[in-house]
C-alpha positions as a Markdown table, in Angstrom:
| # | Residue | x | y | z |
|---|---|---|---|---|
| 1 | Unk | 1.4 | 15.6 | 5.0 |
| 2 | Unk | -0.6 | 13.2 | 6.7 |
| 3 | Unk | 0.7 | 10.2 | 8.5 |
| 4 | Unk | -1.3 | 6.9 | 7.7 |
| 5 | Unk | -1.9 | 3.1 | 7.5 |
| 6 | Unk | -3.1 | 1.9 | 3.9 |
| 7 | Unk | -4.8 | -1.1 | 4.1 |
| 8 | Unk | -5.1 | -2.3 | 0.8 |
| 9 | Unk | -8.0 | -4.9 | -1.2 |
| 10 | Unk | -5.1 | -7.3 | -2.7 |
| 11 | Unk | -1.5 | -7.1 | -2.3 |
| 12 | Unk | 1.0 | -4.7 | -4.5 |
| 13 | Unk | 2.4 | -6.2 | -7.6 |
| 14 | Unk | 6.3 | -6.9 | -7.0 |
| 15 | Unk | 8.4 | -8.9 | -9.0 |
| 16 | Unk | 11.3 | -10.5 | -6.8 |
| 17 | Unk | 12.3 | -9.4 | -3.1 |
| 18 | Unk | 16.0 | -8.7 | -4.9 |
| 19 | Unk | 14.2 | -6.7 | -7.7 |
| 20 | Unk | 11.1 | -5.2 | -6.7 |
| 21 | Unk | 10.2 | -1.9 | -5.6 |
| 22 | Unk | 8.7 | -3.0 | -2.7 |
| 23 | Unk | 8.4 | -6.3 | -0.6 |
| 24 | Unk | 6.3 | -9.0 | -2.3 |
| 25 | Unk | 3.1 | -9.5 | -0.6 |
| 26 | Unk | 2.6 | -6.1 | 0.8 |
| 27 | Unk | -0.5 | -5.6 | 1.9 |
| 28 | Unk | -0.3 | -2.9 | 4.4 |
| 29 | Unk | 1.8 | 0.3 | 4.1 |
| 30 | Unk | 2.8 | 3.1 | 6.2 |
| 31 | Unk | 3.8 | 6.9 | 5.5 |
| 32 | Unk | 2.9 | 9.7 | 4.5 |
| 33 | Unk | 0.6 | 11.1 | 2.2 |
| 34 | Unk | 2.2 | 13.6 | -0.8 |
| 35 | Unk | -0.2 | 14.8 | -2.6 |
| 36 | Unk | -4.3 | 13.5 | -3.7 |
| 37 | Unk | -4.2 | 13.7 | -7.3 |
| 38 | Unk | -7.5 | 12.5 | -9.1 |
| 39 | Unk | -8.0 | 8.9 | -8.8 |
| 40 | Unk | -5.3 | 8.3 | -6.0 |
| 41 | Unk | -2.8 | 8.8 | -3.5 |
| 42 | Unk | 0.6 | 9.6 | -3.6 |
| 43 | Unk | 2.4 | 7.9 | -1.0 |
| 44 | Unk | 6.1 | 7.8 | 0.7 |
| 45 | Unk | 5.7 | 4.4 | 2.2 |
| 46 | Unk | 8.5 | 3.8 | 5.1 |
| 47 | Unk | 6.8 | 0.6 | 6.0 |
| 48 | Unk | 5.4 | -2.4 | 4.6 |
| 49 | Unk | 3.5 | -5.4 | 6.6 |
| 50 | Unk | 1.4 | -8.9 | 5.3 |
| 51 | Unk | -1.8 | -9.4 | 5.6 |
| 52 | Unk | -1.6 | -11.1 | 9.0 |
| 53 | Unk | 0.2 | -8.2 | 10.1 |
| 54 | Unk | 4.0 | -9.4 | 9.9 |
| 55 | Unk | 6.5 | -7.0 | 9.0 |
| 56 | Unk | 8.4 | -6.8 | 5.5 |
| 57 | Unk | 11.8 | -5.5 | 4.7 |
| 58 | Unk | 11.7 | -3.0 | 2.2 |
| 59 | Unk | 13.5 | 0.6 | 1.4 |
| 60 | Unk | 10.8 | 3.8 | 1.7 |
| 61 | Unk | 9.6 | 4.1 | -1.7 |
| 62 | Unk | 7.7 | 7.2 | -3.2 |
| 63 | Unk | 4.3 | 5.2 | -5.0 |
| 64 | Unk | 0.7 | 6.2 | -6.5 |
| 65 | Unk | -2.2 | 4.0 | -5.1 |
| 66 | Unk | -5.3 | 4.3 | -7.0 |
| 67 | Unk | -8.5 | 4.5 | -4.6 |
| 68 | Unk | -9.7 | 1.5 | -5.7 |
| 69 | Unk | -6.8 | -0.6 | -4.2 |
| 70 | Unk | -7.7 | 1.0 | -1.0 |
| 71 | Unk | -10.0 | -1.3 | 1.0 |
| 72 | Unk | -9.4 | 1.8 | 4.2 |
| 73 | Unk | -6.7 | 4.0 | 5.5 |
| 74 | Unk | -5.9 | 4.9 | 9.1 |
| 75 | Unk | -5.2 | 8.5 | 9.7 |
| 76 | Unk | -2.4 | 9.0 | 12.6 |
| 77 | Unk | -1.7 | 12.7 | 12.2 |
């Protein structure tokens, strides 16, 4: 598994900070990478950040990210 920084085009869809999957206005994840199915990423995201770099609370979440949400990722493995 490969250890990485998502930087993504727009944010991820959440619905509350109490309900959501993960923080509202994420932007930036880190974790690692599961598996590459067609179309994607799978992703165990520990960490979540804004676009201006400021950290969000949020618990580590297994998610799919289509490529196209993807503006770049940052490979630290």
């Amino acid at each position: 598994m490969d250890h990485v920084v998502i930087y993504l085009k727009t944010a991820l869809f959440s619905e509350d900070k109490k309900s959501g999957h993960v923080p509202p206005h994420t932007m930036i994840l880190e974790g690692q990478i599961v598996e590459q199915p067609s179309g994607g990423f799978i992703v165990t995201a520990t960490g979540y950040r804004t676009d201006s770099n400021k950290a969000l609370e949020g618990a580590p979440s297994k998610l799919f990210i289509p490529s196209g949400k993807i503006d770049h990722m940052l490979l630290l493995d």
